[in-house]
Each structure stands twice: as C-alpha cells, then as structure tokens.
ROZA-641019 format. One record per atom (N, C-alpha, C): residue number from 1; residue in one letter; chain; atom name; x, y, z negated. Coordinates in steps of 0.1 Angstrom, whole numbers. Example, Ala and Ser with C-alpha at 12.3 -4.5 7.8 and 13.67 -1.06 7.14 Angstrom:
1/A/A/N/132/-57/-78
1/A/A/CA/123/-45/-78
1/A/A/C/132/-33/-78
2/S/A/N/128/-22/-71
2/S/A/CA/137/-11/-71
2/S/A/C/129/0/-79
//
This chain:
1/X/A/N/-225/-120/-95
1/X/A/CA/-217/-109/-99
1/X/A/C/-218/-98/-87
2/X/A/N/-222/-88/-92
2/X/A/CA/-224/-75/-79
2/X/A/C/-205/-68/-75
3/X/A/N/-207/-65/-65
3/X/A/CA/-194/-60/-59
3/X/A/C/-186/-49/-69
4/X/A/N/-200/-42/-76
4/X/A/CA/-188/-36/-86
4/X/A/C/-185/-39/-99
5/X/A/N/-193/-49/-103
5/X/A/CA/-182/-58/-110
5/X/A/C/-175/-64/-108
6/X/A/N/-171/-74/-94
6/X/A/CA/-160/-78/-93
6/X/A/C/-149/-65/-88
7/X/A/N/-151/-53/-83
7/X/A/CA/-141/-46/-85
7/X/A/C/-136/-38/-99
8/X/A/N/-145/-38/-105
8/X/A/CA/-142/-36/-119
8/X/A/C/-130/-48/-128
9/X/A/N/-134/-57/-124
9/X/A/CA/-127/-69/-133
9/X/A/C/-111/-68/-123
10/X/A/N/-115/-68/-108
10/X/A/CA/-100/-67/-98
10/X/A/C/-94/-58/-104
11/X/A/N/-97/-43/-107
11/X/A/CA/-91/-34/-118
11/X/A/C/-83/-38/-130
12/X/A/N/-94/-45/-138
12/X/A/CA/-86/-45/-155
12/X/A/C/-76/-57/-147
13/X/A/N/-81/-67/-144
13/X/A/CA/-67/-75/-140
13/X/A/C/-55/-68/-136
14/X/A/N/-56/-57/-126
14/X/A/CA/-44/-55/-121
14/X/A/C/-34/-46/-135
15/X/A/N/-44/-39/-139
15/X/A/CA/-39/-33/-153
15/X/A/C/-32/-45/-161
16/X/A/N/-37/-54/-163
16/X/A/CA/-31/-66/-174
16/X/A/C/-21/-67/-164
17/X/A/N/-16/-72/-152
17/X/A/CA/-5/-78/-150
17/X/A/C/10/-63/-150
18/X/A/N/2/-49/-150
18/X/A/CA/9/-42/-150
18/X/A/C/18/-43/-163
19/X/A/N/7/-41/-173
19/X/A/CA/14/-44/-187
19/X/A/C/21/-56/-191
20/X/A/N/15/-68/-187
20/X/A/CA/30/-80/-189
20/X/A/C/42/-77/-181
21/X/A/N/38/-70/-172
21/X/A/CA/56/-66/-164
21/X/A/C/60/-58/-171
22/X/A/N/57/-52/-174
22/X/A/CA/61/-39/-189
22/X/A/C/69/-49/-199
23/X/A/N/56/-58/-206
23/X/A/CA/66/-64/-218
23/X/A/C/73/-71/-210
24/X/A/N/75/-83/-205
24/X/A/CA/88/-86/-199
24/X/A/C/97/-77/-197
25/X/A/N/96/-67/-193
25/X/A/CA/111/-58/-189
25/X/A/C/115/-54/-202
26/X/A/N/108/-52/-215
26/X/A/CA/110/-48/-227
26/X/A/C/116/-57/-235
27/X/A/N/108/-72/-230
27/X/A/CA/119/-81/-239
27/X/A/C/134/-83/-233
28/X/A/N/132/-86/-219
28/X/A/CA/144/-84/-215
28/X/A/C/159/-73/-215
29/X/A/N/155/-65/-221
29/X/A/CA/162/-52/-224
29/X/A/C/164/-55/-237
30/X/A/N/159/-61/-249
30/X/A/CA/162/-58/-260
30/X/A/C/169/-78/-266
31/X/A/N/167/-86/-257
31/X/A/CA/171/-94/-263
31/X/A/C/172/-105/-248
32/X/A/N/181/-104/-240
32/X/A/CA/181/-111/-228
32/X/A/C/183/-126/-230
33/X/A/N/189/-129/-240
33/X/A/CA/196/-146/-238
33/X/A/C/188/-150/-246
34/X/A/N/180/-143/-255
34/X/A/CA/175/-148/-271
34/X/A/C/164/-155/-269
35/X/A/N/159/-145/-258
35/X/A/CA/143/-145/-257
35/X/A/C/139/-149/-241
36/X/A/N/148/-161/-237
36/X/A/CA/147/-164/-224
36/X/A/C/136/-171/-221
37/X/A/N/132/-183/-234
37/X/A/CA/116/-187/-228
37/X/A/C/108/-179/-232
38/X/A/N/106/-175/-240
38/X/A/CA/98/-160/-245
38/X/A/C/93/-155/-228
39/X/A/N/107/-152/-224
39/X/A/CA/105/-143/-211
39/X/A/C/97/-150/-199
40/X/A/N/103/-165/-199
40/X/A/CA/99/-174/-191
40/X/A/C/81/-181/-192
41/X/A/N/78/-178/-208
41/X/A/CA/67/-185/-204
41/X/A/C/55/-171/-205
42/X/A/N/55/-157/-207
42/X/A/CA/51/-146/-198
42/X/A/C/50/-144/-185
43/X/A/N/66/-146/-179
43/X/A/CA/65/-150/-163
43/X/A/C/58/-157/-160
44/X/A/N/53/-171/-164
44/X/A/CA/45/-178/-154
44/X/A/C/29/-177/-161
45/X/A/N/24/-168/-172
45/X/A/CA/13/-165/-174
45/X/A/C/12/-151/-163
46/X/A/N/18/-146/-164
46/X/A/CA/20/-134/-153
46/X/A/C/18/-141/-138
47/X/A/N/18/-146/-133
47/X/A/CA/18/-155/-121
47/X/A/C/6/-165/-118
48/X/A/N/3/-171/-130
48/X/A/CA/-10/-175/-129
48/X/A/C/-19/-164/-128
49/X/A/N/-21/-155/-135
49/X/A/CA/-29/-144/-132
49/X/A/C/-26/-137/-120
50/X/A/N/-18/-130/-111
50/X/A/CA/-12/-127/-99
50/X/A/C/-24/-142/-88
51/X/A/N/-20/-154/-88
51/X/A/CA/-26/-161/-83
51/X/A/C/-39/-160/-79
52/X/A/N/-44/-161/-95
52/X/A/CA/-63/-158/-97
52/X/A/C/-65/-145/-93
53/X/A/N/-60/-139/-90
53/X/A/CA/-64/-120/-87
53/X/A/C/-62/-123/-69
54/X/A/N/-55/-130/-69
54/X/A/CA/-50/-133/-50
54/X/A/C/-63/-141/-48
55/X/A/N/-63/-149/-50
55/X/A/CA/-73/-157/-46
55/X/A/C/-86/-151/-48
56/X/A/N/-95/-143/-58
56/X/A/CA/-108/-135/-59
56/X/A/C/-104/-126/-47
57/X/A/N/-97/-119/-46
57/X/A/CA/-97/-109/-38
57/X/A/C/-95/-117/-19
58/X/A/N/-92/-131/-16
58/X/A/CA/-96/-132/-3
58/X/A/C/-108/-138/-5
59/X/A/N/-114/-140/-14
59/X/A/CA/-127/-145/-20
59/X/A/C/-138/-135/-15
60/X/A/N/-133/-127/-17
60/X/A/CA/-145/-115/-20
60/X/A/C/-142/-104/-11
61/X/A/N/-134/-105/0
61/X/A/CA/-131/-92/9
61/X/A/C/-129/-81/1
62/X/A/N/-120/-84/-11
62/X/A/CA/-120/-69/-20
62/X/A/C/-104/-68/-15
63/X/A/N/-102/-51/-13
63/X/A/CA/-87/-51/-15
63/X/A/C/-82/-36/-20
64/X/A/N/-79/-37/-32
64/X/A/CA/-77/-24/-42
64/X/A/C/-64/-15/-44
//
C-alpha cells in the first residue's frame, strides 16, 4: 500500500468515527434509557475502530 493510500483510508476512517459520534449523540438525545445498548454496542464499534486507526497510524508514521 503506497503512503497515499494509506492516508487516504486514515481519512475515510476518521470521517467514519466522526459520523458514529454523530449517531450516538442522536440516539442519545432522542431516546436515552430506550436505546442504551443500541448506544453501547456503537460505542465499542466506535472504539474498535479509534483503536485500528491508532494503531495504523504508529504503524505507519502517519499523523493527520
């Protein structure tokens, strides 16, 4: 993988984790107690990705 595809991909990832923090904060606002594992099992797909983006990026000397 050339450098600017893995800055390309370090991109869309950070875009994806921006948008699950989005929906999280949207479910949370519209239905707090309803939709708690809803919210809970987002958070930790949100976090696994956060992880894998941490980890490529001391991988790879990238930092965006």
């Amino acid at each position: 993988m050339t450098k600017f595809e893995k800055s390309l991909l370090l991109v869309l990832t950070e875009e994806i984790i921006l948008q699950l923090r989005s929906r999280i904060a949207e479910i949370e606002e519209l239905h707090p107690r309803e939709s708690a594992l809803g919210i809970a099992t987002f958070q930790e797909r949100l976090w696994r990705i956060e992880e894998l983006l941490n980890a490529v990026k001391k991988d790879s000397d990238l930092s965006l």
